[in-house]
Wavefront OBJ file of the C-alpha trace (Angstrom):
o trace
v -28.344 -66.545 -20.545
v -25.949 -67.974 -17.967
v -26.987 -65.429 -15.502
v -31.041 -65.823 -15.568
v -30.454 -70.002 -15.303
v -28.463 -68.725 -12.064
v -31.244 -66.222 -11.216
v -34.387 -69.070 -12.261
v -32.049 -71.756 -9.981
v -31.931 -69.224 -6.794
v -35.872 -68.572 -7.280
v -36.124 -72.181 -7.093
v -34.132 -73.058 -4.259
v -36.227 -70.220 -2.888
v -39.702 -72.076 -3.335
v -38.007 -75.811 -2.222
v -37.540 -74.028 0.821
v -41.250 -72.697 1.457
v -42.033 -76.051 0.532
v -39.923 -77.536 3.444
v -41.180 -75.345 6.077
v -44.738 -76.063 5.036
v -44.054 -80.013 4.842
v -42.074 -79.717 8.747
v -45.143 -77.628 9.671
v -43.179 -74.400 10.260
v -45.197 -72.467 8.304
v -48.433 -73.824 8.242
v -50.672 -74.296 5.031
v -53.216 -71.643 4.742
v -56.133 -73.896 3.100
v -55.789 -77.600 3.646
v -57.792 -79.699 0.880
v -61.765 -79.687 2.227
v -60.702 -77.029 4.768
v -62.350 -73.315 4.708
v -60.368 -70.820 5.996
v -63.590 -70.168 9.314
v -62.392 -73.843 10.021
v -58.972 -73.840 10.156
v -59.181 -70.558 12.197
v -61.438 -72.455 14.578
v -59.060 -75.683 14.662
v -56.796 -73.720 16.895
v -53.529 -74.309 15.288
v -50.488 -75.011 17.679
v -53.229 -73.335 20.651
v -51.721 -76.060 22.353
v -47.941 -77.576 23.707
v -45.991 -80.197 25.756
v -42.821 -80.688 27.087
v -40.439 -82.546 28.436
v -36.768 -82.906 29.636
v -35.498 -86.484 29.990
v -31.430 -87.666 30.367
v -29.490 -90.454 29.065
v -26.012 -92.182 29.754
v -24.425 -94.283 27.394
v -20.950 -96.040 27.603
v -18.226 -94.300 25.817
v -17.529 -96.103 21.945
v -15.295 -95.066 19.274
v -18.114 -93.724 16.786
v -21.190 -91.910 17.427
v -24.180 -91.508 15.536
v -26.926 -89.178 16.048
v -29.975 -88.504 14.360
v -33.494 -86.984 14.615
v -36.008 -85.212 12.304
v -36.611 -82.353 13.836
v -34.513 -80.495 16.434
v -30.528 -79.127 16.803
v -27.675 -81.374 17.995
v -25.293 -79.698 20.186
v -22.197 -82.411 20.450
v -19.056 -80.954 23.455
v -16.127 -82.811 23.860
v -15.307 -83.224 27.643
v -13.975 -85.557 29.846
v -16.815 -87.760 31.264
v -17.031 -91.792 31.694
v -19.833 -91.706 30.008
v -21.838 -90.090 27.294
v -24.067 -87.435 28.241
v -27.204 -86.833 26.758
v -30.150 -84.285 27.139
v -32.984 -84.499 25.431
v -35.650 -81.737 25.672
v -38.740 -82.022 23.521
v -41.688 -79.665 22.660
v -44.993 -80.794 20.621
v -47.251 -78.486 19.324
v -50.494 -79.806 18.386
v -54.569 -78.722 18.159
v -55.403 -79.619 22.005
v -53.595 -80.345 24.976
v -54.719 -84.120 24.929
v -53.258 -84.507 21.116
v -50.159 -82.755 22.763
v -49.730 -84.763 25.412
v -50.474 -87.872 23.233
v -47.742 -87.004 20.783
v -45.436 -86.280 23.937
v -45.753 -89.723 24.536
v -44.566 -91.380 21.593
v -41.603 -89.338 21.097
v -38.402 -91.158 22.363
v -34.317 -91.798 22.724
v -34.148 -94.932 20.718
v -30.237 -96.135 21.881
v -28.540 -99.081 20.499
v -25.172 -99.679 20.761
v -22.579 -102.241 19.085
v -18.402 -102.463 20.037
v -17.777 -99.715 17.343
v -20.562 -97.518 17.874
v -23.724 -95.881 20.105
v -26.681 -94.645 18.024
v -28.827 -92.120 19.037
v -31.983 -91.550 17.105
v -35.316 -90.030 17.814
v -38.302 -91.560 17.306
v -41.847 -89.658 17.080
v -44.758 -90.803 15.902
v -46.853 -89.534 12.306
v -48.014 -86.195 13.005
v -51.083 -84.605 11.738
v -51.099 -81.587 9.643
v -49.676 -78.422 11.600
v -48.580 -80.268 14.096
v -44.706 -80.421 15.624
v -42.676 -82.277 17.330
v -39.203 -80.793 18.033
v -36.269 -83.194 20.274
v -33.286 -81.001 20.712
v -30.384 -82.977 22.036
v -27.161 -81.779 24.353
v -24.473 -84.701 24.322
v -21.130 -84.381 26.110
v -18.591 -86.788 24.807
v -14.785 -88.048 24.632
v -12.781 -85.162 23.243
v -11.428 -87.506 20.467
v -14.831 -89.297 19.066
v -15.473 -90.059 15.711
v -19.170 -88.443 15.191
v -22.048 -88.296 12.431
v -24.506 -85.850 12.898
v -28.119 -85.639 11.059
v -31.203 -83.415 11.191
v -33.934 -82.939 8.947
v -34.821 -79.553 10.135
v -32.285 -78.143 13.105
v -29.066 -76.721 13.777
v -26.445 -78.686 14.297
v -23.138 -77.274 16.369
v -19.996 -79.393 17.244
v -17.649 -78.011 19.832
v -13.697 -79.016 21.507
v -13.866 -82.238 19.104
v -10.865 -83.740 18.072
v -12.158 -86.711 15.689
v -13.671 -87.228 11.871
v -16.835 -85.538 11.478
v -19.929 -86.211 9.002
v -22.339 -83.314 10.115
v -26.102 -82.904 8.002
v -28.889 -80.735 8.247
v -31.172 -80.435 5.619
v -32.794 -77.255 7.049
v -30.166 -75.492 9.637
v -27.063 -73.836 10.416
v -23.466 -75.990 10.881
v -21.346 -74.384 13.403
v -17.606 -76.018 14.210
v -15.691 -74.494 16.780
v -12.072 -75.486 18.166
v -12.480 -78.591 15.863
v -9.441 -81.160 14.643
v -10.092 -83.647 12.638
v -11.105 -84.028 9.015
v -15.303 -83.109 8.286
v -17.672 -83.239 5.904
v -20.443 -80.729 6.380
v -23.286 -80.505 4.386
v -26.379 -78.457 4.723
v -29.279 -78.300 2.405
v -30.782 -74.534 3.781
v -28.105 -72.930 5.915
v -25.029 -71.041 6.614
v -21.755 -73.510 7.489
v -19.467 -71.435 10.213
v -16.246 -72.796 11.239
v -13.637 -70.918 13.751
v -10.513 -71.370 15.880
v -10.026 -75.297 14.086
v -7.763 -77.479 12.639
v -8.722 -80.033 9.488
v -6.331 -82.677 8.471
v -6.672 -84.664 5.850
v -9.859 -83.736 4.062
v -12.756 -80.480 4.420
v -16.031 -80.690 2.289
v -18.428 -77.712 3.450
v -21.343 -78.120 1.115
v -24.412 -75.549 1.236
v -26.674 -75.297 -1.446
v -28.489 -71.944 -0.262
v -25.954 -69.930 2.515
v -22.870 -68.372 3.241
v -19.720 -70.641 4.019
v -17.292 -68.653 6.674
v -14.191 -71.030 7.659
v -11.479 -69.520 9.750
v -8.612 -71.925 10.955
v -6.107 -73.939 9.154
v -7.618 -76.017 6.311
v -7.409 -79.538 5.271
v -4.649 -81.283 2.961
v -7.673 -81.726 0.602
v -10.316 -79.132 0.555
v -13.438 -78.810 -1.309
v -15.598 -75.739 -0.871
v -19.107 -75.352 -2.452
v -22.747 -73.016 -2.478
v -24.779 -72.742 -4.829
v -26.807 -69.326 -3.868
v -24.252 -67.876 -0.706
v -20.593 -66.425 -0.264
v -17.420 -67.515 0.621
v -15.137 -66.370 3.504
v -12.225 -68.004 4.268
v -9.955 -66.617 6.961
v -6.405 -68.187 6.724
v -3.319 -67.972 8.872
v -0.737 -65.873 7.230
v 1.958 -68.740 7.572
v 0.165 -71.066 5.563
v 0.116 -71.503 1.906
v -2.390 -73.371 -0.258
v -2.799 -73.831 -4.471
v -6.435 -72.192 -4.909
v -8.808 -73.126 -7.848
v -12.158 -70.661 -7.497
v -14.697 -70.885 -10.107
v -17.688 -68.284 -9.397
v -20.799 -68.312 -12.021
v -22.131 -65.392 -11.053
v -20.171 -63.397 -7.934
v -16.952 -61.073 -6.760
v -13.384 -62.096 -5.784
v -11.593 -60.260 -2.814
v -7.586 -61.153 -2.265
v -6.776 -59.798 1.134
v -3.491 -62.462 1.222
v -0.395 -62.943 -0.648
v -1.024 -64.285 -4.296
v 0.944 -65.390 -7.210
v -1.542 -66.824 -10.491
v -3.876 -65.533 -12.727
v -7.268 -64.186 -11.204
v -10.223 -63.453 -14.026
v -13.754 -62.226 -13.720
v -15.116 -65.229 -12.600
v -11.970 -67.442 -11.639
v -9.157 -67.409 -10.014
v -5.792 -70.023 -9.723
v -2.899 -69.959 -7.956
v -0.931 -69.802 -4.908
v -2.151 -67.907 -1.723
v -0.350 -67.627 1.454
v 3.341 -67.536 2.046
v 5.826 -70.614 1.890
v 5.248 -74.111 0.740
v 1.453 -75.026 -0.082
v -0.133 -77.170 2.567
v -2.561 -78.359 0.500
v -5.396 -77.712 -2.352
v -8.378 -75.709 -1.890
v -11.142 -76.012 -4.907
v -13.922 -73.356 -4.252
v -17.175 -73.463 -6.666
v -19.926 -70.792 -6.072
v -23.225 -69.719 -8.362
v -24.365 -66.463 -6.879
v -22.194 -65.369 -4.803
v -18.545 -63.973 -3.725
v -15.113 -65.311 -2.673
v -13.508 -63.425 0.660
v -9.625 -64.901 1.196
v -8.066 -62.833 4.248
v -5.311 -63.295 6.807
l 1 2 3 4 5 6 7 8 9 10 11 12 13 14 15 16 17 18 19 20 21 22 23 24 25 26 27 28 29 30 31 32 33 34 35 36 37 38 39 40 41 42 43 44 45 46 47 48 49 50 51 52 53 54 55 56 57 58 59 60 61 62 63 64 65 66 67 68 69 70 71 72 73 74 75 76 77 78 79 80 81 82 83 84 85 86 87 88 89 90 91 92 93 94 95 96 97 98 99 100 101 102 103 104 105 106 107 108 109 110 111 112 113 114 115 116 117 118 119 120 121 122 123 124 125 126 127 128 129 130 131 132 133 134 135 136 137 138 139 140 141 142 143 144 145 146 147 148 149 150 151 152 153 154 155 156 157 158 159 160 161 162 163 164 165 166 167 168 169 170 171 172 173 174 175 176 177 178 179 180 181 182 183 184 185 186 187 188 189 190 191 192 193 194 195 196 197 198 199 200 201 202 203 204 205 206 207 208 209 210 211 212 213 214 215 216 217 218 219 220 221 222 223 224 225 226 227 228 229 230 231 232 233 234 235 236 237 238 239 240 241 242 243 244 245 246 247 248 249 250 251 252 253 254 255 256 257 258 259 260 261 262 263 264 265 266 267 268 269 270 271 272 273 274 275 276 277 278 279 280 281 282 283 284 285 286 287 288 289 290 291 292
């Protein structure tokens, strides 16, 4: 019984995501209401796009905040003076005039206060089938505190050494050469983390994808997907107390172990010397990967 509510769940996160992709206009909808198909063929669905590249500079503040509905966020620490900030946008729409129009109305909206900038793009109501994507490049101070959103977009954080909020409902959440402690969270995606360093705290949330973490993990660390696997690639000096609970799923120990490993859970020690910290893994339908 506990197996087909896992299967019925996974079907369901299956549909929530056609659903998505049909609400963003990814996929369009075959028969609008009123519509015949001779029309819609005839409306010349995306026949037509607009773009546009645009830069930004914004003085450097402890915190930033960056959000838009549609489009990745690429965030590179460097050293600059200022904040860096490319925006490149591309409408797709019935005719070059709605296009263009659209073009128009999408925008940087930047506001910034002593503790923070906010970046957040604006677009206006789009029709049915119609998109408006604003991808975003930002180069910022290696050690700034960041919180990253996207309704449908990838979102990829690079050479950062500062807390991190990072959440997509529709994307992938890459974190490379990373220090700090995160909280990543994506509704439709994979979550891939390499060459970093958490602190105090790591919660890597995906509800439908894979979660594949190699560095040294957090003091606290919380580890979740609900239709994905698990692979977590540790350094061999490091220790942590594991608690796994899979529903429905595999469990490969490629490192040292001491505990008691079941079917479907496993608790214990992995790693060599004194624990570092606590890792709590919880998967439906999927498997658990620990290697050195």
């Amino acid at each position: 019984m506990r197996k087909l509510a896992i299967v019925i769940t996974a079907l369901l996160l299956v549909a929530v995501l056609g659903l998505m992709l049909v609400s963003v206009g990814v996929v369009p909808w075959p028969f609008a209401a009123g519509t015949t198909g001779a029309q819609q063929a005839s409306s010349g669905v995306f026949s037509s796009k607009a773009r546009e590249t645009s830069e930004h500079t914004v003085e450097i503040r402890p915190k930033l905040y960056v959000e838009t509905p549609h489009g990745s966020i690429e965030i590179s620490g460097a050293e600059v003076d200022q904040i860096q900030i490319t925006m490149n946008v591309e409408v797709s729409a019935g005719s070059t005039q709605r296009a263009q129009e659209v073009l128009e109305q999408v925008y940087l909206d930047i506001n910034t206060s002593a503790a923070e900038n906010r970046l957040i793009v604006r677009r206006p109501k789009l029709l049915q089938n119609e998109q408006a994507q604003a991808d975003l490049t930002i180069l910022v101070p290696v050690d700034t505190e960041l919180e990253l959103r996207s309704g449908l977009g990838d979102l990829e954080v690079k050479q950062i050494e500062g807390d991190l909020k990072a959440f997509t409902s529709l994307g992938t959440i890459a974190v490379r050469n990373y220090e700090g402690s995160a909280h990543l969270n994506t509704t439709l995606g994979d979550i891939h983390v390499s060459a970093s360093q958490f602190t105090e705290q790591l919660r890597a949330i995906s509800h439908l994808g894979d979660l594949v973490i190699s560095g040294s993990l957090a003091t606290t660390n919380v580890l979740e997907s609900h239709l994905g696997d698990a692979r977590l690639h540790l350094p061999a000096e490091e220790s942590y107390v594991l608690d796994g609970r899979i529903s429905l799923g595999e469990i490969y120990v490629g490192v040292p172990f001491e505990g008691q490993e079941k079917e479907n859970s496993i608790q214990g020690t992995i790693g060599q010397g004194e624990p570092r910290g606590t890792i709590s893994v919880t998967l439906s339908l999927g498997s658990l990967r620990l290697t050195n």
